[in-house]
PAZAPA-4460 file (N, C-alpha, C; in steps of 0.05 Angstrom, whole numbers, plus 32768, in hexadecimal, padded with zeros to 4 digits):
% residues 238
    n_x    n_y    n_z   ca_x   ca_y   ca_z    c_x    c_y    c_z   seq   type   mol
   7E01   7B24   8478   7DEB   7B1B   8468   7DD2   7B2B   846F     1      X     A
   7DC9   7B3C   8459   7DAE   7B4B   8460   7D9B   7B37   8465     2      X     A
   7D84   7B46   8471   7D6C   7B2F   8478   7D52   7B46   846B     3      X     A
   7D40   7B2C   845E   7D25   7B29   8453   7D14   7B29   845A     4      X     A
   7D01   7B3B   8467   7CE7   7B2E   8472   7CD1   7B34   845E     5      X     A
   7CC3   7B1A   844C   7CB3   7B1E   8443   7C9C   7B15   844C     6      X     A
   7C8B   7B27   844D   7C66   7B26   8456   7C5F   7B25   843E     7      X     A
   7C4B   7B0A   843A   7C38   7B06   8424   7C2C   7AE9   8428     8      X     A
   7C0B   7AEA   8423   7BF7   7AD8   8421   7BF7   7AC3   8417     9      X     A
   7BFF   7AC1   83F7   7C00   7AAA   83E8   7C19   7A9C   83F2    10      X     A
   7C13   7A87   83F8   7C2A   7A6B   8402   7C43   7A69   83E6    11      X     A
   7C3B   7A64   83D0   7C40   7A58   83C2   7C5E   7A72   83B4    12      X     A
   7C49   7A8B   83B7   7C66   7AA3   83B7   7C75   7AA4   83CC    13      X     A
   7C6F   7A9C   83E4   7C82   7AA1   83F3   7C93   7A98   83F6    14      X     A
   7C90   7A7D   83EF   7CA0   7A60   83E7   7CB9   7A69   83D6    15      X     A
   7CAF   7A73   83C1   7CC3   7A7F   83AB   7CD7   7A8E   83B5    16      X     A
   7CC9   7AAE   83BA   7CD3   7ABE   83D0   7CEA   7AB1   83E1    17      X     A
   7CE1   7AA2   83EE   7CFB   7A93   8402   7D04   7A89   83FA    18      X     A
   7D06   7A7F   83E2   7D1E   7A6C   83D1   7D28   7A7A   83C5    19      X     A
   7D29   7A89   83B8   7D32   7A9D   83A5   7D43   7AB3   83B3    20      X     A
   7D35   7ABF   83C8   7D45   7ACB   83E4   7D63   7AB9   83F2    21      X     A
   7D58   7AAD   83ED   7D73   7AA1   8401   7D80   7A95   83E9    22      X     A
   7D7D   7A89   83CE   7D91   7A8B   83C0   7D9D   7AA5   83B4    23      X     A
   7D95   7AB7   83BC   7DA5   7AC5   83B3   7DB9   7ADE   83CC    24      X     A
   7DB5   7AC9   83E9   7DC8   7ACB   83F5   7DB8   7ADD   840A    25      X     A
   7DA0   7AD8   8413   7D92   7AF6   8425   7D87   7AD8   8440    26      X     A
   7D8B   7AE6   8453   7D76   7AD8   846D   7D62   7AE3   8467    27      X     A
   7D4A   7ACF   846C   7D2D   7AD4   8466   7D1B   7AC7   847A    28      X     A
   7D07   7AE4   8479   7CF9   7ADA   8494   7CDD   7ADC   8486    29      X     A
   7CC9   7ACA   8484   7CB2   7ACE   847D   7C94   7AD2   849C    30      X     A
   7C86   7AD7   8488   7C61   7AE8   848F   7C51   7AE1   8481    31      X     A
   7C3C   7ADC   8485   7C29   7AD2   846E   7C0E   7AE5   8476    32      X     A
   7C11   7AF6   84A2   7BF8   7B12   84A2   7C0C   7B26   84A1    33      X     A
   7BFE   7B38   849B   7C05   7B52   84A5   7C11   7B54   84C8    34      X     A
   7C02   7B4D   84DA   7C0B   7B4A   84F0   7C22   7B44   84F8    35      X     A
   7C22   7B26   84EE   7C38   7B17   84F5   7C4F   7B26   84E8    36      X     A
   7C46   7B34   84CC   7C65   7B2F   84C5   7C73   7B54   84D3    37      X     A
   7C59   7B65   84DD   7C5D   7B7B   84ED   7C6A   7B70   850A    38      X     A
   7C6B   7B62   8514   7C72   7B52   852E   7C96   7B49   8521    39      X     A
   7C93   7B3C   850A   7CB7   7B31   8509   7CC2   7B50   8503    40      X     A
   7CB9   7B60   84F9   7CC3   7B73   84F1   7CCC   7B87   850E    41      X     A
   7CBD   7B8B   8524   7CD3   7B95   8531   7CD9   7B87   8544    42      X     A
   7CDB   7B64   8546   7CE8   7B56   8554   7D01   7B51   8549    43      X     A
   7D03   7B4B   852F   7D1F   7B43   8522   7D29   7B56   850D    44      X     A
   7D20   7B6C   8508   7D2B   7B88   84F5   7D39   7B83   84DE    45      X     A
   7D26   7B74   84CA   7D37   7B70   84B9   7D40   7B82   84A1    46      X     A
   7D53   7B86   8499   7D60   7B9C   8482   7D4B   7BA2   846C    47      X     A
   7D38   7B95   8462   7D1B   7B99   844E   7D0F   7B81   8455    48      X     A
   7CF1   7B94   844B   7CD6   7B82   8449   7CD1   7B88   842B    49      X     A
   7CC9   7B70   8428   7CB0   7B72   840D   7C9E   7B67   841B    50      X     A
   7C85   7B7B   8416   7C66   7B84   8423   7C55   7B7D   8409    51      X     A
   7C44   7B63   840B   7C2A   7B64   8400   7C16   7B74   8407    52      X     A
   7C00   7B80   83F9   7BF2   7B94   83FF   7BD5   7B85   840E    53      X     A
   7BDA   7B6A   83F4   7BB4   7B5A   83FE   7BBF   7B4E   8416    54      X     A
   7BBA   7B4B   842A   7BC4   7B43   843D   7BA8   7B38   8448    55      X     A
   7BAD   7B1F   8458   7B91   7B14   8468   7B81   7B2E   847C    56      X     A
   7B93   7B28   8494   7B8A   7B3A   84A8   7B8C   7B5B   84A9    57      X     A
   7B8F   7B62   8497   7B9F   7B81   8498   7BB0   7B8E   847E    58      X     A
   7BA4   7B9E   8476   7BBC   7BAA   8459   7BD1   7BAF   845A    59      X     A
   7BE0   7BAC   844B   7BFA   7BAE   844F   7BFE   7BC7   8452    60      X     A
   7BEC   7BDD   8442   7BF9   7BF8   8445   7BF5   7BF9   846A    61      X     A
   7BE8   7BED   846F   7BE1   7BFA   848B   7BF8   7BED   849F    62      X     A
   7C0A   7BCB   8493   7C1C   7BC9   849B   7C2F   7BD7   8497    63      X     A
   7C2F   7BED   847F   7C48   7BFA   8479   7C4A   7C15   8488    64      X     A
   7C31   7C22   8487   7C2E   7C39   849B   7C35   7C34   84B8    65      X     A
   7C30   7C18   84C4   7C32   7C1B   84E2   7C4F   7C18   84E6    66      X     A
   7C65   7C08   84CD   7C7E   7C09   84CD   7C86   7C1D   84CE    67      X     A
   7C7C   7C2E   84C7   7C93   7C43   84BF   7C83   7C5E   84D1    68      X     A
   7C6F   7C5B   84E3   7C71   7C65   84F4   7C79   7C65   8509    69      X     A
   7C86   7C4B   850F   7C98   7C43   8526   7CB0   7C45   8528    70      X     A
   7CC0   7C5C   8535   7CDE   7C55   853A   7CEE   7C3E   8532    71      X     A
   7CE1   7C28   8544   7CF3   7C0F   8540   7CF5   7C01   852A    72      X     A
   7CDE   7C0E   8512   7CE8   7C01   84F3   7CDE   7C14   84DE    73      X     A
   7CE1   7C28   84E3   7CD3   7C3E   84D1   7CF1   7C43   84BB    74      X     A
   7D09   7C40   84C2   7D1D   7C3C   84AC   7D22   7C2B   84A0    75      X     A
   7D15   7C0E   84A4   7D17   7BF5   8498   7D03   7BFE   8476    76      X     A
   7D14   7BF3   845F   7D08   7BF8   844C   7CF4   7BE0   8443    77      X     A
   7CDE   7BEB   8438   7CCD   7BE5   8429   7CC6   7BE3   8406    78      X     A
   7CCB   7BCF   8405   7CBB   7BC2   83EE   7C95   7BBA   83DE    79      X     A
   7C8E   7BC7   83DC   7C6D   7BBD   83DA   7C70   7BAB   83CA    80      X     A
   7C67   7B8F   83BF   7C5D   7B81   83B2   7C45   7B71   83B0    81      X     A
   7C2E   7B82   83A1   7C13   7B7D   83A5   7C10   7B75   837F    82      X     A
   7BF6   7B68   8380   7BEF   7B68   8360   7BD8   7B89   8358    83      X     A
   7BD9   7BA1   8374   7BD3   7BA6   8362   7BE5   7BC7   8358    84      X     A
   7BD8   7BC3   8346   7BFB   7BD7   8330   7BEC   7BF1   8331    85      X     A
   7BC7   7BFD   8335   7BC7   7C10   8333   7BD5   7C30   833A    86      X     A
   7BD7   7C43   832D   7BE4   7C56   8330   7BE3   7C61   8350    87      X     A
   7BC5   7C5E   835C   7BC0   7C64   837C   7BD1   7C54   8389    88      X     A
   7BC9   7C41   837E   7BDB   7C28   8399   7BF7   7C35   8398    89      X     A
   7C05   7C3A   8381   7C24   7C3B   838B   7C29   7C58   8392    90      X     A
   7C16   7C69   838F   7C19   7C86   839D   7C13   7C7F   83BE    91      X     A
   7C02   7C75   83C0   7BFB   7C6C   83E4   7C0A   7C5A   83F0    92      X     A
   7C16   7C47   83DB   7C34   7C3B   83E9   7C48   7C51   83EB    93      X     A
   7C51   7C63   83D7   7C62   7C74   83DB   7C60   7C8C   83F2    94      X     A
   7C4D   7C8B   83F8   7C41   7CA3   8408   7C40   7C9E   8420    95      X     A
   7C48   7C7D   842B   7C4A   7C73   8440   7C68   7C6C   8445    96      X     A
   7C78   7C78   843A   7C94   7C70   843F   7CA0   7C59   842E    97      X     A
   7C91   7C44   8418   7C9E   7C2A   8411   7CAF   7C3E   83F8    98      X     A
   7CC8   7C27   83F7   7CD7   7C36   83EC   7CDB   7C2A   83CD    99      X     A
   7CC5   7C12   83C4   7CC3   7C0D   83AC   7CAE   7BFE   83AB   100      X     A
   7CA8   7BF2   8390   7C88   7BE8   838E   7C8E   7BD1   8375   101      X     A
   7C86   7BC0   8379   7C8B   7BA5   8361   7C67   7B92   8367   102      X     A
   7C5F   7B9D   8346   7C48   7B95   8342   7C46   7B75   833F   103      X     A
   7C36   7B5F   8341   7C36   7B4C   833C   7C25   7B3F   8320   104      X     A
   7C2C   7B39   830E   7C49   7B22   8317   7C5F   7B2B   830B   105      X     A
   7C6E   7B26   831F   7C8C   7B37   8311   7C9D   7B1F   8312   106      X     A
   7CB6   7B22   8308   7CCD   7B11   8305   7CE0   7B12   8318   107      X     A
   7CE7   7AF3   832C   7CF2   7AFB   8342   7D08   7B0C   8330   108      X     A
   7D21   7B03   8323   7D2F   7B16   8317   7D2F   7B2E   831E   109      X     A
   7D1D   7B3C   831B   7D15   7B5C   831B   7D14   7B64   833D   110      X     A
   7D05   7B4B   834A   7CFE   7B52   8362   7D1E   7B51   8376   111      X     A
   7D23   7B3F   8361   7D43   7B3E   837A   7D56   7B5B   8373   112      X     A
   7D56   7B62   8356   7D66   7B81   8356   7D59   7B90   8366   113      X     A
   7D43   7B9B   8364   7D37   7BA8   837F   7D40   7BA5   8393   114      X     A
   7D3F   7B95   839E   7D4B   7B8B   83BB   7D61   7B9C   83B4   115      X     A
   7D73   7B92   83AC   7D8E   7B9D   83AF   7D89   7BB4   83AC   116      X     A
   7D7F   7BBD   839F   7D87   7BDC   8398   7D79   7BEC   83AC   117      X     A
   7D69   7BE2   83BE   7D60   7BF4   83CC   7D6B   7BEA   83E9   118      X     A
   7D7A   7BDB   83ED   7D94   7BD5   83FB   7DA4   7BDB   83FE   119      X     A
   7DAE   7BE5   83E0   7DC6   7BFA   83E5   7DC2   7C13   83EB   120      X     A
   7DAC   7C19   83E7   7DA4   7C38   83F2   7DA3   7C3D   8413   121      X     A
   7DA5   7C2C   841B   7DA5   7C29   8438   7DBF   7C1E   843F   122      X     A
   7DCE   7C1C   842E   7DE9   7C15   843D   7DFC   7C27   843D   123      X     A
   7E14   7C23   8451   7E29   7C36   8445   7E36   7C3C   8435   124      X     A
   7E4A   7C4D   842D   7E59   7C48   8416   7E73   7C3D   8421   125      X     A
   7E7E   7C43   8435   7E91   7C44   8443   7E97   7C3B   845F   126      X     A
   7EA6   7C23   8460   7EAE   7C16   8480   7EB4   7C32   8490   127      X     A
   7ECB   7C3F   8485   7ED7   7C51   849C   7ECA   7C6C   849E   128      X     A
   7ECD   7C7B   84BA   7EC4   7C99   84B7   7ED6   7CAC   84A1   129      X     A
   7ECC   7CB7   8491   7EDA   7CC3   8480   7EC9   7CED   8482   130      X     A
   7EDB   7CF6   848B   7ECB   7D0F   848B   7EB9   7D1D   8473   131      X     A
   7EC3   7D15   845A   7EBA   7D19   8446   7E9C   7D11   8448   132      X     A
   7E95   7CFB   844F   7E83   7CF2   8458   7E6C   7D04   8470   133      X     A
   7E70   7D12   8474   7E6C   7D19   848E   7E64   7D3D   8489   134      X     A
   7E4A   7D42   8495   7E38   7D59   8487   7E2E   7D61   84A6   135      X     A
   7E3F   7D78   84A4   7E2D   7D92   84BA   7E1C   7DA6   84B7   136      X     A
   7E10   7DA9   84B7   7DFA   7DC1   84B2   7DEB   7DD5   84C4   137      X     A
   7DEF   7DDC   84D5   7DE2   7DEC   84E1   7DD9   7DDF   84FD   138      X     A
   7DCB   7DCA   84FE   7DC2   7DBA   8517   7DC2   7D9F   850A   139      X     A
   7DBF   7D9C   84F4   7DBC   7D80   84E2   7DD8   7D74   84DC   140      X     A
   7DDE   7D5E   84E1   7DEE   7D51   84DC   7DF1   7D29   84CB   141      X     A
   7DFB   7D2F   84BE   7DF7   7D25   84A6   7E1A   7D0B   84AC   142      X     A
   7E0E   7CEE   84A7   7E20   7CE1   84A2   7E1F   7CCB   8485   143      X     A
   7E29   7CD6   8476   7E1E   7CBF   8459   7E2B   7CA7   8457   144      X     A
   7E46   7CA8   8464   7E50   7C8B   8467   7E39   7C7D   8473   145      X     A
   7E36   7C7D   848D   7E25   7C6E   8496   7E05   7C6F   8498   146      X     A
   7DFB   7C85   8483   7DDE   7C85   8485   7DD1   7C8D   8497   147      X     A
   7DE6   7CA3   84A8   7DD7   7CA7   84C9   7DD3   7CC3   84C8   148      X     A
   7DB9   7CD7   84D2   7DB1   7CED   84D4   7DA5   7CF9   84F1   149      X     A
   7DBA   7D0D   84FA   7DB6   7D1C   8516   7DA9   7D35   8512   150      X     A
   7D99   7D3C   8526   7D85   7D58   8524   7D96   7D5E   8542   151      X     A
   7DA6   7D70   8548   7DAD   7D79   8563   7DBD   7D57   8569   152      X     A
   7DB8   7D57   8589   7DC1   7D40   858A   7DB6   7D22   8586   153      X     A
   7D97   7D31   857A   7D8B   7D0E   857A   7D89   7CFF   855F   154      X     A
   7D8C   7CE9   855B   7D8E   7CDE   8540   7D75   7CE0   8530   155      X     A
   7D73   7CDF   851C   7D53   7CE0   8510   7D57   7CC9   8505   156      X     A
   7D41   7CAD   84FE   7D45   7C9D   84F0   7D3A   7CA1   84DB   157      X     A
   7D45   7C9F   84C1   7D39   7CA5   84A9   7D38   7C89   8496   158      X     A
   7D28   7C8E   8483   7D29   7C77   8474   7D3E   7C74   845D   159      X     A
   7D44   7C66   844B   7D59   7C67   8440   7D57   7C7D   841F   160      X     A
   7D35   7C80   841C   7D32   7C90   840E   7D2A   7CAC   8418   161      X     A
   7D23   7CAB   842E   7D28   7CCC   843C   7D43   7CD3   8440   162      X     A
   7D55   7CBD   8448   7D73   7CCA   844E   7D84   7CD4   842B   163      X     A
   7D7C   7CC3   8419   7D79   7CD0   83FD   7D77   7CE1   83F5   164      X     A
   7D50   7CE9   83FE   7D4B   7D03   83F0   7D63   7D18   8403   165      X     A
   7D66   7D19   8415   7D70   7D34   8425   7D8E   7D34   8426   166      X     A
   7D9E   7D1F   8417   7DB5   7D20   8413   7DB8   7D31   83FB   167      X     A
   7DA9   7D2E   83EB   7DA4   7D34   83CB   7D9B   7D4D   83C8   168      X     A
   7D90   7D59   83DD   7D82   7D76   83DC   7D9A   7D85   83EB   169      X     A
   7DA2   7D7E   83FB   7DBA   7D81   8409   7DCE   7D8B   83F7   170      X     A
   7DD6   7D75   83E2   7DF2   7D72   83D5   7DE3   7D82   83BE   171      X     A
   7DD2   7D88   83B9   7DC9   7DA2   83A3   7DB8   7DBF   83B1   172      X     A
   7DC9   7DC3   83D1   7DBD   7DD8   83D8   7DC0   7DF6   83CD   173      X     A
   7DB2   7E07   83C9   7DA6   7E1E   83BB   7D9E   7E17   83A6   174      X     A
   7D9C   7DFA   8398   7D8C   7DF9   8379   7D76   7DEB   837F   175      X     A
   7D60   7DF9   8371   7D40   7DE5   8378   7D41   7DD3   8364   176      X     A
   7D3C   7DBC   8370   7D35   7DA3   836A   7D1B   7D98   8357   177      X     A
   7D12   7D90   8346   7CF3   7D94   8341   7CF4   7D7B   8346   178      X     A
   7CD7   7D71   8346   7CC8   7D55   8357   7CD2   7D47   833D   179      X     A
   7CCD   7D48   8322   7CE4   7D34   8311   7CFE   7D31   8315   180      X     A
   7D07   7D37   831E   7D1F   7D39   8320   7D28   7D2D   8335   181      X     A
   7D1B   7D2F   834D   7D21   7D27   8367   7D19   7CFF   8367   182      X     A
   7D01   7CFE   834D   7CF1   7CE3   834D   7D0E   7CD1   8340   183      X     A
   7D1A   7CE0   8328   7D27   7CD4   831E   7D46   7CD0   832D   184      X     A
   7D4A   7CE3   8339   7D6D   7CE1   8349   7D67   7CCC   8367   185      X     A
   7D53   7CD9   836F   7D52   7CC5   838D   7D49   7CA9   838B   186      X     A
   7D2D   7CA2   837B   7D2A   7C8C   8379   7D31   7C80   835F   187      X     A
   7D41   7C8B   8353   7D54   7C7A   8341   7D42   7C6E   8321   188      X     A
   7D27   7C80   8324   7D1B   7C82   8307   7D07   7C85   8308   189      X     A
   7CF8   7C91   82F5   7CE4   7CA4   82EB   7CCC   7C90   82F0   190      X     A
   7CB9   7CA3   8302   7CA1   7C96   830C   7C8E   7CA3   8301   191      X     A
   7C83   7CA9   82EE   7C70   7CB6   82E1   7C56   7CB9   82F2   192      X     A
   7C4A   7CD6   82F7   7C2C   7CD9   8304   7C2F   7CCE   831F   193      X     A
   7C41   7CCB   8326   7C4B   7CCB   834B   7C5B   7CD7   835A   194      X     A
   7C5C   7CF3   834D   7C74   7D0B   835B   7C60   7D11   8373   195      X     A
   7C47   7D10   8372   7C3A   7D17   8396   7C47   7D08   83AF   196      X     A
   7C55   7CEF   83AB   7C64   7CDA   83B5   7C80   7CF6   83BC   197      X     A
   7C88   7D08   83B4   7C9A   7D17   83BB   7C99   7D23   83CD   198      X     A
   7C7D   7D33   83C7   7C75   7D51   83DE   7C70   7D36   83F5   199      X     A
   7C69   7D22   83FC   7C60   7D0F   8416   7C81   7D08   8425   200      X     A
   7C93   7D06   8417   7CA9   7CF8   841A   7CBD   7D12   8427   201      X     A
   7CBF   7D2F   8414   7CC7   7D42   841B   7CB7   7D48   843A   202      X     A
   7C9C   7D46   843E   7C8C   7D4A   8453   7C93   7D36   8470   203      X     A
   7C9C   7D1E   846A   7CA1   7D0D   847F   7CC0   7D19   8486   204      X     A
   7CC9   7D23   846E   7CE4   7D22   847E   7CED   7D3A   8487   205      X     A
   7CDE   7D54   8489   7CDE   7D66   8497   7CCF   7D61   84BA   206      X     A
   7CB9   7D51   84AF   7CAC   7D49   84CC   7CC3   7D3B   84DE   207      X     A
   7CD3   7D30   84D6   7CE8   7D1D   84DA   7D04   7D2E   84E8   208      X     A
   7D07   7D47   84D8   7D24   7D57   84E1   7D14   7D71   84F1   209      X     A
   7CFE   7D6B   84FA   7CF5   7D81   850B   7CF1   7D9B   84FD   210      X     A
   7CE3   7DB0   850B   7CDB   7DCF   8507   7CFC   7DE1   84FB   211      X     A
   7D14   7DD6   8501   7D2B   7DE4   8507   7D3D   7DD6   84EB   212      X     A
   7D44   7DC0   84EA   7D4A   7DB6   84D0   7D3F   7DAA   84B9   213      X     A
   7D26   7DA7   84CA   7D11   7DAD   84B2   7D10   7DC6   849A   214      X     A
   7D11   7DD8   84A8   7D0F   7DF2   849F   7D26   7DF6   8483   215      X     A
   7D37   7DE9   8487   7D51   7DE9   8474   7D47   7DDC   8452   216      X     A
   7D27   7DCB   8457   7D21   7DC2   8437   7D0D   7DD5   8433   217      X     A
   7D0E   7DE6   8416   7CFC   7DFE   841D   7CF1   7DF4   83FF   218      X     A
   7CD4   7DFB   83FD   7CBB   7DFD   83EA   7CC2   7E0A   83D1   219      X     A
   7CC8   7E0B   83B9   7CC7   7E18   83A3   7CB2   7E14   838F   220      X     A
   7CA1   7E28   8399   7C80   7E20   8397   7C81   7E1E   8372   221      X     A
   7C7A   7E0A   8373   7C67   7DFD   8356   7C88   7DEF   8342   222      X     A
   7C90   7DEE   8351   7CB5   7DE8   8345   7CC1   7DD1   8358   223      X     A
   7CC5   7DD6   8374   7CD0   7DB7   8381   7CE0   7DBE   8396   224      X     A
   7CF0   7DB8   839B   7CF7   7DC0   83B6   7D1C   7DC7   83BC   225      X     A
   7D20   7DD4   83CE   7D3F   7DDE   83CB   7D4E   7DDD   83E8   226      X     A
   7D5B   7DD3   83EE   7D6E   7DD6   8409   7D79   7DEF   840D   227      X     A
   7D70   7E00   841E   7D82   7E19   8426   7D9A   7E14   8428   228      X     A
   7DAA   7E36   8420   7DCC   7E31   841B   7DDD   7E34   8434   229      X     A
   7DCE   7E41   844D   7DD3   7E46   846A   7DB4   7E42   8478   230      X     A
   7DC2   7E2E   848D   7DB6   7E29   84A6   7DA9   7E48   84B2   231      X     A
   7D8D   7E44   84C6   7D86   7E62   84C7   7D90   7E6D   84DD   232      X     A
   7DA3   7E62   84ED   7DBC   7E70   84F9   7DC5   7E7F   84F5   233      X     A
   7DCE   7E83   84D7   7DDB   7E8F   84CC   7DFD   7E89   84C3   234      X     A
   7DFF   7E6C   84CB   7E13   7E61   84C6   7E18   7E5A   84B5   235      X     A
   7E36   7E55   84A0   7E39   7E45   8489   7E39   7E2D   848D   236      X     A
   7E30   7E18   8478   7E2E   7E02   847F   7E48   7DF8   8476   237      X     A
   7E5C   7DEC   8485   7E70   7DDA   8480   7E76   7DC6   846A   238      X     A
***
């Protein structure tokens, strides 16, 4: 059973929120500050948050930035759900790692496919090790069954839409990618006037695979971006 942690102010949505959550089969943990619900979040790690932005004590973006600058929940996915819908707000949610945005008032309906769908992006496809599954590259090592990514021998934790984009750039290495393209295949549909949300996301996740496998997502200036076809070893990639 995945688990829910929703942070948000109004009583009366959260109410909903938790009824609606757990009928439709999720453990749910509620927050009503920013604090608190930054505190359950790396005491009890739950599989997604939906993040209000108005928050009493603290913005949510600023709860979402300190998530996801922390190890211990920087791969936990994010949801924003704020009332407000401007075009900034969901570039500066996107720009902070959340990995979707539901303006208010929305229809739980809508809000529960979300969930899922950005649930499955973080899950595996597959119980067993299957090699097929399984991506060497040069120092980078790649597991898609299970969502797991090694630089040398240390694991990198990535989010479920960074482990996306770089599967995807990966599995179309030597072809550049353009920022439409990448908006529409990774996050699963066309975000109009929020491809800067790309170059931030491409940017975290080089910061993320270090100076050495970093180097493997390369710039195709004014066009988008391309996975080298060999590691700079000089090795083929497997």
């Amino acid at each position: 059973m995945a688990s829910i942690l929703a942070i948000e102010d109004e009583k009366d949505l959260l109410q909903i929120l938790d009824y609606n959550l757990r009928e439709a089969g999720y453990s749910v943990l509620l927050a009503s500050t920013g604090q608190a619900g930054a505190d359950l979040a790396k005491t009890q790690k739950p599989d997604l948050i939906l993040l209000d932005i108005m928050l009493p004590d603290r913005s949510g973006l600023d709860v979402c930035r300190a998530l996801k600058a922390d190890a211990a929940t920087s791969a936990i996915p994010v949801i924003m759900v704020t009332a407000k819908g401007e075009e900034i707000d969901r570039v500066v949610g996107f720009e902070l790692g959340a990995d979707d945005y539901v303006v208010k008032p929305f229809s739980v309906r809508e809000l529960l496919l979300r969930v899922q769908v950005v649930l499955r992006r973080g899950q595996g496809s597959a119980p067993q090790v299957d090699d097929r599954q399984l991506i060497q590259f040069g120092v980078l090592r790649i597991d898609r069954a299970a969502h797991r990514v090694w630089v040398g021998a240390d694991e990198v934790p990535l989010t479920p839409l960074e482990f996306k984009l770089l599967v995807t750039l990966y599995e179309r290495r030597n072809r550049v990618q353009s920022r439409a393209t990448l908006l529409d295949d990774v996050w699963g549909a066309s975000q109009e006037n929020v491809t800067r949300t790309i170059d931030t996301h491409v940017k975290r996740l080089r910061e993320k695979l270090g100076d050495e496998a970093g180097s493997y997502v390369e710039t195709v200036r004014r066009v988008g971006y391309r996975f080298t076809g060999r590691p700079p070893e000089g090795r083929p990639p497997e």
